[in-house]
C-alpha positions in Angstrom: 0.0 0.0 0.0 1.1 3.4 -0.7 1.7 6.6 1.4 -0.4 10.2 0.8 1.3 13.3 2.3 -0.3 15.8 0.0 -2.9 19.2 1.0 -6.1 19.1 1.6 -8.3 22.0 0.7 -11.1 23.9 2.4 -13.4 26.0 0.7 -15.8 28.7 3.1 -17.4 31.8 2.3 -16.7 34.6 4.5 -17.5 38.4 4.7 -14.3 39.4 3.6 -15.6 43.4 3.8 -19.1 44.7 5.1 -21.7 43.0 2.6 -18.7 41.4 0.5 -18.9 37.9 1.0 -16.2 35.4 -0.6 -14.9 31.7 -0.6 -11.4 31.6 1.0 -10.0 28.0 0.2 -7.6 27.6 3.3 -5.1 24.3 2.5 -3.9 21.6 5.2 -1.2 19.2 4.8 -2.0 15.0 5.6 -0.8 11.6 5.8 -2.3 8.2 4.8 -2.7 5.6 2.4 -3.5 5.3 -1.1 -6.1 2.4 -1.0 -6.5 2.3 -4.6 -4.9 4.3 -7.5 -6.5 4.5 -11.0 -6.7 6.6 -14.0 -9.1 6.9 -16.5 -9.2 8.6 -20.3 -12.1 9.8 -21.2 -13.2 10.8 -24.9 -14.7 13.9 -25.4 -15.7 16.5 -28.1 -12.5 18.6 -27.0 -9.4 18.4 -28.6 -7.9 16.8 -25.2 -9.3 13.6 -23.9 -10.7 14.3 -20.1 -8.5 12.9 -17.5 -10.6 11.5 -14.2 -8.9 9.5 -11.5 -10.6 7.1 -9.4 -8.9 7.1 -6.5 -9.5 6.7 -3.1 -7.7 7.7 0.3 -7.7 6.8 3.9 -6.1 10.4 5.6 -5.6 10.3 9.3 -8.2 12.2 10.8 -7.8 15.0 13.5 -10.8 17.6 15.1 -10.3 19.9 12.4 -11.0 17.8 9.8 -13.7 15.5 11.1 -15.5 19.4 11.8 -14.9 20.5 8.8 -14.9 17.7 6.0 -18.5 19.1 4.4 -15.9 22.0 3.3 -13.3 19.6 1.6 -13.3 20.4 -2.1 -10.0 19.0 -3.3 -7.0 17.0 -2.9 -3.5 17.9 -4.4 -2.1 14.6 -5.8 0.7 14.2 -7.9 0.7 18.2 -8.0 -2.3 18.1 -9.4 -5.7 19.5 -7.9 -8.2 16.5 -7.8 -12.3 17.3 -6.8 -13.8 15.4 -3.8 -16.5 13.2 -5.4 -17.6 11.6 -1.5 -16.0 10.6 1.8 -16.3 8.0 4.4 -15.9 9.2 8.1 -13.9 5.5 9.3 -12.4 6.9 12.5 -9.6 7.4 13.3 -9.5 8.1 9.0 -11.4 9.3 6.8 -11.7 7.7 3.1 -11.6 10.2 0.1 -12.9 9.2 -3.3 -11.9 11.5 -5.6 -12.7 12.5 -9.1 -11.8 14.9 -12.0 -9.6 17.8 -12.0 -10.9 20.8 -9.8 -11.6 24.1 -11.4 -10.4 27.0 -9.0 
């Protein structure tokens, strides 16, 4: 099985001036285990194939990210921003099934 250390990232909206409100994507650095690792092409009208990975985590858990997990919106893998498709709360981890690339 295969280690993770990559960043996690968190997306809120805050009131960033009076009546301005914007998301703030904070990132946090964890460890696990790549439970499985698999890429897929996908074919589209584009003139690059879509790229979608179906991979899935178990991260080490801590208060912070068992409170704050509904805000998880991507995983940097490989360097690469990765979207959260779903996650199992397992404690002490968390599983993370992720999908496509993430659009900032």
């Amino acid at each position: 099985m295969a280690k993770f250390c990559g960043k996690l990232g968190f997306s809120y909206t805050k009131e960033t001036r009076l009546g301005i409100y914007e998301e703030v994507v904070e990132e946090k650095t964890y460890y696990g285990d790549i439970l499985k690792d698999t890429r897929i092409n996908e074919k589209s009208s584009n003139l690059n194939d879509n790229i979608n990975i179906s991979n899935k985590l178990s991260v080490i858990s801590n208060d912070y990210l068992i409170q704050n997990v509904s805000h998880l919106k991507y995983v940097v893998y490989l360097g690469v921003k990765w979207e959260v498709k779903s996650f199992d709360i397992e404690r002490p981890r968390i599983i993370i099934y992720l999908g496509g690339l993430y659009n900032d």
